[in-house]
C-alpha positions in Angstrom: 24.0 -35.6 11.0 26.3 -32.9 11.8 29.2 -33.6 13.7 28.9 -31.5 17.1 31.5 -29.1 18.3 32.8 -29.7 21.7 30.6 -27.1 24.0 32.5 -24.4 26.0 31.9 -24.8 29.6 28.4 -23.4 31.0 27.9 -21.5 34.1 25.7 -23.1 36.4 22.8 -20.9 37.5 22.7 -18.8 34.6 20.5 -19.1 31.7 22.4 -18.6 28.3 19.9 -18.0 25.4 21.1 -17.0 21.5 19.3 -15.6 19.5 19.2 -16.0 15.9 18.3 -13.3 13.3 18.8 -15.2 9.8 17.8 -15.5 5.9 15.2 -18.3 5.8 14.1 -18.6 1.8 10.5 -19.4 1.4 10.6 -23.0 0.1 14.2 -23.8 0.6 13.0 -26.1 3.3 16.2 -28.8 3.3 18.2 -26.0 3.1 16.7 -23.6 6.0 16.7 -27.0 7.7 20.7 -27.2 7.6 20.9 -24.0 8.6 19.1 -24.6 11.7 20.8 -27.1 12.3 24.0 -25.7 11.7 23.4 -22.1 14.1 22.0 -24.4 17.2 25.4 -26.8 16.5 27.5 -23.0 17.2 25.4 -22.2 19.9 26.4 -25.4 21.7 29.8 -25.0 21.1 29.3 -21.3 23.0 27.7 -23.2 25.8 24.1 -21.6 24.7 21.4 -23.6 26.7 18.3 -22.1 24.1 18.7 -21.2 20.9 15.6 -19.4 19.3 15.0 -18.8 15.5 12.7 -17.2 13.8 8.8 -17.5 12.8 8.6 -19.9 10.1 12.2 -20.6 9.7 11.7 -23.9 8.6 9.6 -23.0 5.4 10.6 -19.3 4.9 7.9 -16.1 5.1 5.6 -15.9 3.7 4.9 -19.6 2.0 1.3 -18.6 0.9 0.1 -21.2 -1.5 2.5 -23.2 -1.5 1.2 -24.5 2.4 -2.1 -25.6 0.1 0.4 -28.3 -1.4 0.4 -31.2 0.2 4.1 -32.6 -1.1 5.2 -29.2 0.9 3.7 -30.2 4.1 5.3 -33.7 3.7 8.3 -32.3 3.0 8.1 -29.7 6.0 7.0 -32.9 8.1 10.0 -34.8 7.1 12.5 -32.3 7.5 11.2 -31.4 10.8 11.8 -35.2 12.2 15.6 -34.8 10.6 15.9 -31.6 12.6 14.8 -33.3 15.8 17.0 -36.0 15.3 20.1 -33.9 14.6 20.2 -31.4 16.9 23.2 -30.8 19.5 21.8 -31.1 23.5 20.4 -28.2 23.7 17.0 -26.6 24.1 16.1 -25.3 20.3 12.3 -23.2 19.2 11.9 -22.4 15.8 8.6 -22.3 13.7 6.8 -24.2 11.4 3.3 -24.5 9.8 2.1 -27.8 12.0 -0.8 -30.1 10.9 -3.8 -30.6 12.9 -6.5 -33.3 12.8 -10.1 -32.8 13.2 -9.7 -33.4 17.0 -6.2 -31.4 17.7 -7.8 -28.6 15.9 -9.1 -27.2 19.4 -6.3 -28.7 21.3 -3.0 -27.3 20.6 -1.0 -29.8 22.4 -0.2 -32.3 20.2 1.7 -32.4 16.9 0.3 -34.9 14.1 2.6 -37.1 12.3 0.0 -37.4 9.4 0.5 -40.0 6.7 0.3 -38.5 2.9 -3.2 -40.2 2.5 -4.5 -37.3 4.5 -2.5 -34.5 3.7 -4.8 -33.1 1.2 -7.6 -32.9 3.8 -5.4 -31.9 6.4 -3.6 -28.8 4.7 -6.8 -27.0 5.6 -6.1 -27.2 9.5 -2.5 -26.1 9.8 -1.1 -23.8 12.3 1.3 -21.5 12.8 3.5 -23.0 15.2 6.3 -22.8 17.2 8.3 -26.1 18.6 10.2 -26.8 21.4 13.5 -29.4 21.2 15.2 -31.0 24.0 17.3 -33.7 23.8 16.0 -35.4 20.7 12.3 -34.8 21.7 9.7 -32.5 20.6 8.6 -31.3 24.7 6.4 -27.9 23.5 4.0 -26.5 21.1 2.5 -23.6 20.6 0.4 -22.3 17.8 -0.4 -18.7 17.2 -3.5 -17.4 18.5 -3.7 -13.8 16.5 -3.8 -14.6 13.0 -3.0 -11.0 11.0 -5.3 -11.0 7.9 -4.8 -7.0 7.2 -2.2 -5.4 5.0 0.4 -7.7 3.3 -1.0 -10.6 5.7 -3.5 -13.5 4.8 -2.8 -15.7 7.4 -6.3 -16.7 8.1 -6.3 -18.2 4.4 -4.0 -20.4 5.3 -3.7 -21.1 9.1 -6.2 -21.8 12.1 -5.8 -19.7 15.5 -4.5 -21.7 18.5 -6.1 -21.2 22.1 -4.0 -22.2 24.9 -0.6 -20.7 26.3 2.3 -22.3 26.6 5.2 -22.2 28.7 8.5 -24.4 29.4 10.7 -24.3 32.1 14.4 -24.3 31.6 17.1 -23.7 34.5 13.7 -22.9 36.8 13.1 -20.1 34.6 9.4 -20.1 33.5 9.6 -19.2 29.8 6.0 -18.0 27.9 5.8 -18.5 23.7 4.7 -16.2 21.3 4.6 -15.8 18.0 4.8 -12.2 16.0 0.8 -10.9 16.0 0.2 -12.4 19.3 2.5 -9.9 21.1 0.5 -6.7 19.9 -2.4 -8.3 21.6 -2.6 -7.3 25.4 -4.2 -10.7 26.1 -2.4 -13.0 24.6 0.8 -12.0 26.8 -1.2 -11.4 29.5 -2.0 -14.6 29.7 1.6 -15.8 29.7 2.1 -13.9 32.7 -0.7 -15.5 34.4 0.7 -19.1 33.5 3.8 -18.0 35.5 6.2 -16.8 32.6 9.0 -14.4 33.5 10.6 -14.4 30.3 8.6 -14.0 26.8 10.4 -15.8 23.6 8.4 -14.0 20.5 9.2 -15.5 17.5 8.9 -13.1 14.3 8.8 -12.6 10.3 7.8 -8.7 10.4 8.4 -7.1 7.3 10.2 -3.5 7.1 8.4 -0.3 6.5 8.9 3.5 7.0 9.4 3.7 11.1 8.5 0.3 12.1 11.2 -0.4 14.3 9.9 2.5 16.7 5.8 0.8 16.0 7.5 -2.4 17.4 9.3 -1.4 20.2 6.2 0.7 21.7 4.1 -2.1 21.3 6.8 -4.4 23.4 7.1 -1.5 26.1 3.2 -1.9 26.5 3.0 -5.4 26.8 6.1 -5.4 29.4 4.6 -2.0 31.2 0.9 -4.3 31.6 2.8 -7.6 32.4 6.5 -7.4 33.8 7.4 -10.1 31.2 11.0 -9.3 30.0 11.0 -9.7 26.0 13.4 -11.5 23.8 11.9 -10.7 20.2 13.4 -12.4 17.7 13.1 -11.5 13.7 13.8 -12.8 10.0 16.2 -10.9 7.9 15.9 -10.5 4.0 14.0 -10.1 0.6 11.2 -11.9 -0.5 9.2 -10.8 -3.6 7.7 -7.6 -2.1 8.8 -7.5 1.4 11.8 -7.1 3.1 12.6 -8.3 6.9 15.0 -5.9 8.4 15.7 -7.8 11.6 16.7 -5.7 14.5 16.0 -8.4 17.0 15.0 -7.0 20.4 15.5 -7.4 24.2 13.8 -5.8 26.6 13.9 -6.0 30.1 11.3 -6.3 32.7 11.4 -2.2 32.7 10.8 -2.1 29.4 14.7 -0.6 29.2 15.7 -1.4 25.6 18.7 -3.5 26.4 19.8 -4.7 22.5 18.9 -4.3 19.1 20.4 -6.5 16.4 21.7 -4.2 13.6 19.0 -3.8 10.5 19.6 -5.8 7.2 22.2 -7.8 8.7 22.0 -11.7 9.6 23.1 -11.5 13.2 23.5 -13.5 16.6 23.2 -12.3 20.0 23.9 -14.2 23.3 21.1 -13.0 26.0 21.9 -14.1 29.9 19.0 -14.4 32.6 20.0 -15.0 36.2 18.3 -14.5 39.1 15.6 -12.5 37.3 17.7 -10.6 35.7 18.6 -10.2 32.4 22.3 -9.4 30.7 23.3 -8.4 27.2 26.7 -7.1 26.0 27.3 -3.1 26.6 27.4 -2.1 23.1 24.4 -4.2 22.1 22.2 -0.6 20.8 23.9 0.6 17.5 22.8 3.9 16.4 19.6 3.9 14.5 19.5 4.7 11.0 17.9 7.6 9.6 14.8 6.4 7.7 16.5 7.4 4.2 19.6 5.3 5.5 16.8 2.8 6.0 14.7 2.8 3.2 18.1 2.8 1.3 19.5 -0.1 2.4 15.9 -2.1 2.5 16.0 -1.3 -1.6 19.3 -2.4 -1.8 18.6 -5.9 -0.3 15.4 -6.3 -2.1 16.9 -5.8 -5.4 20.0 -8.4 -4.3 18.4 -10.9 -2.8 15.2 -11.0 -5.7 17.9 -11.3 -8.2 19.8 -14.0 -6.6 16.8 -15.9 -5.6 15.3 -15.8 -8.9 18.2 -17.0 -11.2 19.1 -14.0 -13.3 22.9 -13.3 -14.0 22.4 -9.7 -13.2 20.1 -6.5 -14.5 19.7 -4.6 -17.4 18.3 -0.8 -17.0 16.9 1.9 -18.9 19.5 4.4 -18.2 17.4 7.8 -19.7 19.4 10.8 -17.7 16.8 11.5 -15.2 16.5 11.0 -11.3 14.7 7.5 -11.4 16.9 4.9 -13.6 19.8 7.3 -12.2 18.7 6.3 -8.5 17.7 2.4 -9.7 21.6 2.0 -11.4 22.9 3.4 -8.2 21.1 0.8 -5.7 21.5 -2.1 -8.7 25.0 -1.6 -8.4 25.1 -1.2 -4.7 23.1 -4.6 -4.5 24.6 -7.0 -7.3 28.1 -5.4 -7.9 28.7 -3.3 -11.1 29.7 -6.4 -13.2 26.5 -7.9 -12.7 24.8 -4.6 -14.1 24.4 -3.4 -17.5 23.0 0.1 -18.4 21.5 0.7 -22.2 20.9 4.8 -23.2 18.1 4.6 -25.9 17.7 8.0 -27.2 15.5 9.2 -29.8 14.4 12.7 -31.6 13.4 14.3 -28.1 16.4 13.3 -26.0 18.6 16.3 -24.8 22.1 16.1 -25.6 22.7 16.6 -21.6 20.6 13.7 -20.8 23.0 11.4 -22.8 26.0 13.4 -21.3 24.3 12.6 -17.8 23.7 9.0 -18.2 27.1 8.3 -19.5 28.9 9.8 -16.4 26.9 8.2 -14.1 27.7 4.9 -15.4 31.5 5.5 -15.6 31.2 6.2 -12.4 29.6 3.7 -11.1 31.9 1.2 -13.6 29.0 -0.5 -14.8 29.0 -1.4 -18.9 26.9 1.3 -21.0 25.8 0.9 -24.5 23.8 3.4 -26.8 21.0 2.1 -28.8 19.3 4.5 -31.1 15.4 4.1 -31.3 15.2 6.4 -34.2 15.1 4.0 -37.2 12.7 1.8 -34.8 10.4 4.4 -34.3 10.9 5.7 -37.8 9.6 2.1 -39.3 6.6 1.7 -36.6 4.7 5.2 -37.7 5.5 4.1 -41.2 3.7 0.8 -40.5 0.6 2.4 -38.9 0.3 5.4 -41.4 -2.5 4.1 -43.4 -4.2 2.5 -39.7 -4.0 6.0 -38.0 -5.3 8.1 -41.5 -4.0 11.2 -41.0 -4.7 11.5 -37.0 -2.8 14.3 -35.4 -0.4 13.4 -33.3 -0.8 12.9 -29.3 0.0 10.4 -26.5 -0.3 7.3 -29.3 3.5 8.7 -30.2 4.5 9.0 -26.8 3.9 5.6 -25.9 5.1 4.2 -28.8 8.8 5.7 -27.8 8.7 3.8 -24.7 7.7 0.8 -26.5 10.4 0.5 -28.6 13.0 0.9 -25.6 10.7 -1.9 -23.6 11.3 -4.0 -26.8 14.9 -3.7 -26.9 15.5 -4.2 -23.0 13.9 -7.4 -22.8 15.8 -8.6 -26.0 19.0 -7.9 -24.6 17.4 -9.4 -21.1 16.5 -12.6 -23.1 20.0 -12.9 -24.7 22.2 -12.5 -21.9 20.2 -13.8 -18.9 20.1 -10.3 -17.1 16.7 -9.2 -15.9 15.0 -5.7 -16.5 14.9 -3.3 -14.0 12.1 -0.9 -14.0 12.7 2.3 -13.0 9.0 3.9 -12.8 8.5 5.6 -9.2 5.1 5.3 -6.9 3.9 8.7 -7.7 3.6 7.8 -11.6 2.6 4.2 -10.6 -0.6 5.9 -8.8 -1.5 8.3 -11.1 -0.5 5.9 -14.6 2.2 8.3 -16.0 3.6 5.1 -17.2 3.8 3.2 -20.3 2.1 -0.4 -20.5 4.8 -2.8 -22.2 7.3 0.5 -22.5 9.0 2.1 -19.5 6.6 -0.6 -17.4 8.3 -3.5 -19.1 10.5 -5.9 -16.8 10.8 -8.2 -13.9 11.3 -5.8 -10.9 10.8 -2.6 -9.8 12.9 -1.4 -7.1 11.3 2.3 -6.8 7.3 1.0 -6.7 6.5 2.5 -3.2 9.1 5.4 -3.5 7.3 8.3 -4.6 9.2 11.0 -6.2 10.1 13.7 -3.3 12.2 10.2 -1.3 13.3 9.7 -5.2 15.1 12.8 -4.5 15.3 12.3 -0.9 17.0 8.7 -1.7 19.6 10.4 -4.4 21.0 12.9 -1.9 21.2 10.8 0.8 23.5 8.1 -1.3 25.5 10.9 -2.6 26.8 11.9 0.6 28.3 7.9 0.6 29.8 8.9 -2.7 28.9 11.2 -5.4 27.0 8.9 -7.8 24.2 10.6 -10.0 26.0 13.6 -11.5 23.9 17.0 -9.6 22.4 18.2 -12.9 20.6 15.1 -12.8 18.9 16.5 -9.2 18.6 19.8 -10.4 16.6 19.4 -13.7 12.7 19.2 -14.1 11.7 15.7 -14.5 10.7 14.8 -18.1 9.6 12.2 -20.0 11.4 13.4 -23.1 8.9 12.3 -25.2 7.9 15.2 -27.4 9.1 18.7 -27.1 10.2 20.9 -24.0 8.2 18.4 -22.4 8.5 18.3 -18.7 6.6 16.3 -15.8 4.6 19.1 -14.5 3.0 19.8 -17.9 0.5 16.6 -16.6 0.9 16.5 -13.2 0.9 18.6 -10.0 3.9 19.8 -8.5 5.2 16.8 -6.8 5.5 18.0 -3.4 1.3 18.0 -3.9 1.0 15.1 -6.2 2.6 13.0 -3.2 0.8 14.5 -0.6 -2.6 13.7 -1.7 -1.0 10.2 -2.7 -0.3 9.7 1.0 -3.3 10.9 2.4 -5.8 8.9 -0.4 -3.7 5.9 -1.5 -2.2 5.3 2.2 -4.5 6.6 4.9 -7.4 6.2 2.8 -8.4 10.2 3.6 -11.5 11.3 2.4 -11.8 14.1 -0.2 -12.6 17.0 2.2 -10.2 16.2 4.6 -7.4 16.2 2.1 -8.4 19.7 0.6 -8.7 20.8 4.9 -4.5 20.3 4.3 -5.0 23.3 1.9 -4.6 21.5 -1.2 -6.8 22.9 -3.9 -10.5 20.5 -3.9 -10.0 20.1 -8.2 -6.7 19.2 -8.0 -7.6 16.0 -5.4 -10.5 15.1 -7.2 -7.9 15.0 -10.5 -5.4 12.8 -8.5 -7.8 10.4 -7.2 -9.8 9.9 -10.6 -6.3 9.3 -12.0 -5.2 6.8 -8.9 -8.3 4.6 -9.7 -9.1 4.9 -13.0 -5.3 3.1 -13.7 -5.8 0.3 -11.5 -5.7 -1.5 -14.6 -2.1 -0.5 -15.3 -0.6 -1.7 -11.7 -2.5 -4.8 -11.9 0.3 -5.7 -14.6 3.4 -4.0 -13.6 6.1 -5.5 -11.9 6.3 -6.4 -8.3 8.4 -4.3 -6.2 9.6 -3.2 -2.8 7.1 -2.5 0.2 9.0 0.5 2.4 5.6 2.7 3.2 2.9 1.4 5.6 0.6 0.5 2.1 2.2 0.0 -1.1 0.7 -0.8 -4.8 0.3 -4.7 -5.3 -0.5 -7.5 -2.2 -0.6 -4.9 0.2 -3.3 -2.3 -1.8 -6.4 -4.8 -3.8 -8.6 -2.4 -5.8 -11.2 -4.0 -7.8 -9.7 -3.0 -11.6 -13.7 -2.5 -12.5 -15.5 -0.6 -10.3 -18.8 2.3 -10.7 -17.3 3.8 -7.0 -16.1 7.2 -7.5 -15.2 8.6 -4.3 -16.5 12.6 -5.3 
């Protein structure tokens, strides 16, 4: 147990609440435990009567299969009893996945205490739950009631829906439970209100996209506008795999006056008073928002940091070629993993401009990272030699192309395998879509930071982290986009301009527009019909690249699930 600080004095009358916005790694469970443990031990000490953590805190979001194992849910159960037990006197909520037996699986009061005999029947009636701790004693449960099973959510795989509403009284103050989904459902916190709650606790793992923050805090102004529930929303902050949880806990008065905002990215703490029906915050709890490139920036940045770190590797390797995209991935690398951790590898060959070279070296003295040149030449060279008598004379086309990149994927992962750094890819959502990418060349490593950034926020993304500091030399921003693999090649030599290329990609891959309404934008019709063709028929391609960071409403991977073969063509 955790030795207890002694508690500041607490005013009588007044109801002090802290809420928590904190890393919880999916699977980590004895160490998100301690960590519970820990932040309720600091709120005592500052005389907090609730603390509130996240959704799942105790297992991390999301857990996906690993709730199907039943050692998991043992160890979930066990950890959960040691939290119990350990806790200050305080009132603690955090969340949990909860087993249910057959007859607790319509009545969401009770909390089994299963044996492991039936954990492998029972891992198919869990909730997603939410407990309340008083004094040694589990007094509350609640279990979420709107499952999400859209987007990058599967809950109903995994969870069943709860059907009751729950609320505790602390200090005479009627307090309502909710968990995440439930609160963008006008019933679910109607109900609350009709059970007597003043005060709604929501707890929350909702990943970061492009203007979320503004989709959350409409939906809480319309639950609080129908209700007259004041809101104290609570959220996760961090990477996992795809997604990224940017915090920015809320509170929201019964006006649905925006009273606090946590700042984004940032593990945080916030103490909340409620007296009288009333509710208190510090003046200066509403930081300026960040501009969505600011965001999107920052989201990248703690993807790429906290992927790395989770995962083991010692740092990142990258394809540094001279262009916009491994300039742009070397410049959040760096900004997430510190430049000794990152190591930048020029690889030119026969169709690399002397300026590229010249680009790529700057950058990286700039950014103080350590740069090597490996020639591909004599690679390439002894590959076409090798396949002379296989291709028989064939002209040349793409077949060479490729091949370029494959030699660079080759020598990235060997130096990835021999120093413990991971690849980087540095491939962008616009070529992702269309597959103006190379399958085990410029495709090849274990994370791609710029997989939902399409090429104009590519740009967008480079400016904006210029005006920090001036990182990617500006003939890199200025240049057409190329390939460099054949002769006064550039981009738009395949592709549309990418100002339309993206547009269309928006409208088909992310809205799911059809044809004519695309074209209705102006766009010529043969031009969408050539994008689209190209966005399905490399499905194959994605299925096998690198996971990456979600910042758009629908990205490429657990969010986007296109059968690879398929006889639809949308005409």
């Amino acid at each position: 147990m955790i030795k207890q600080n002694k508690p500041a004095t607490r005013q009588t009358g007044t109801l002090k609440i802290i809420m928590v916005q904190a890393r919880f790694q999916v699977g980590d469970i004895r160490a998100n435990a301690d960590r519970i443990i820990q932040l309720a031990e600091q709120a005592y000490a500052q005389a907090a009567d609730l603390v509130v953590f996240p959704e799942l805190a105790l297992v991390g979001y999301p857990p996906e299969d690993l709730l199907h194992r039943p050692g998991f849910i043992s160890q979930c159960q066990h950890e959960c009893q040691r939290i119990v037990a350990a806790l200050p006197p305080l009132d603690v909520v955090f969340g949990l996945p909860v087993v249910a037996n057959n007859d607790q699986a319509s009545d969401g009061n009770q909390m089994n205490k299963c044996d492991d005999t039936n954990l492998l029947y029972n891992t198919a009636l869990l909730y997603n739950a939410a407990i309340w701790v008083r004094h040694g004693k589990i007094i509350a449960h609640y279990y979420k009631q709107s499952l999400p099973n859209y987007s990058v959510f599967d809950e109903k795989r995994y969870f069943i829906a709860g059907s009751k509403t729950v609320t505790v009284s602390l200090k005479s103050v009627c307090i309502g439970l909710s968990i995440c989904e439930d609160v963008w459902q006008p019933r679910v916190v109607a109900d609350s209100a009709e059970t007597g709650a003043e005060l709604l606790l929501v707890l929350n793992a909702s990943p970061y996209h492009i203007k979320k923050f503004t989709q959350r805090l409409t939906v809480l102004q319309q639950r609080i506008k129908e209700t007259g529930l004041a809101i104290i929303y609570t959220n996760m902050v961090g990477g996992q795999d795809e997604l990224v949880f940017d915090g920015q806990s809320l509170v929201v008065n019964h006006r649905a006056e925006l009273l606090a905002c946590l700042p984004a990215f940032q593990p945080a703490q916030l103490s909340v008073l409620y007296e009288a029906g009333n509710i208190y915050v510090e003046a200066d709890s509403v930081p300026s928002q960040l501009s969505d490139e600011a965001m999107m920036y920052t989201a990248l940045v703690m993807g790429v940091g906290d992927f790395v770190h989770q995962n083991g590797f010692k740092g990142v390797v990258i394809g540094l070629s001279g262009g916009v995209d491994s300039a742009l991935t070397l410049a959040i690398a760096v900004d997430a993993l510190g430049a000794e951790n990152v190591h930048a590898v020029m690889m030119p060959s026969r169709y690399t401009a002397d300026i590229s070279q010249l680009d790529a070296k700057q950058q990286a003295d700039t950014l103080g990272v350590s740069f090597d040149v490996v020639e591909i030449e004599p690679i390439f060279k002894t590959f076409l030699s090798s396949l002379t008598s296989v291709f028989d004379g064939a002209p040349e086309d793409v077949t060479e192309e490729n091949l370029q990149a494959r030699c660079r994927g080759v020598l990235l992962m060997a130096i990835s395998n021999k120093t413990g750094r991971m690849v980087l890819t540095t491939g962008n959502k616009s070529e992702m879509a269309v597959g103006y990418a190379t399958l085990y060349g410029d495709m090849c490593g274990g994370f791609a930071p710029l997989k939902d950034v399409s090429k104009t926020r590519v740009y967008a993304l480079c400016h904006y982290r210029n005006k920090i500091a001036p990182v990617i030399p500006q003939r890199v921003l200025t240049r057409p986009p190329s390939a460099e693999l054949r002769a006064d090649q550039v981009d738009q030599d395949s592709l549309p301009d990418y100002a339309v290329l993206d547009k269309i990609l928006e409208l088909s891959v992310e809205q799911d527009w059809p044809v004519e309404a695309i074209v209705k934008q102006g766009i010529d019709h043969d031009t969408v019909i050539k994008v689209i063709n190209l966005v399905q028929r490399n499905e194959y391609k994605r299925r096998q690249s690198a996971p990456g960071i979600r910042i758009t409403p629908r990205a490429f991977g657990r969010d986007r699930r296109y059968p690879i073969s398929s006889g639809y063509r949308r005409r």
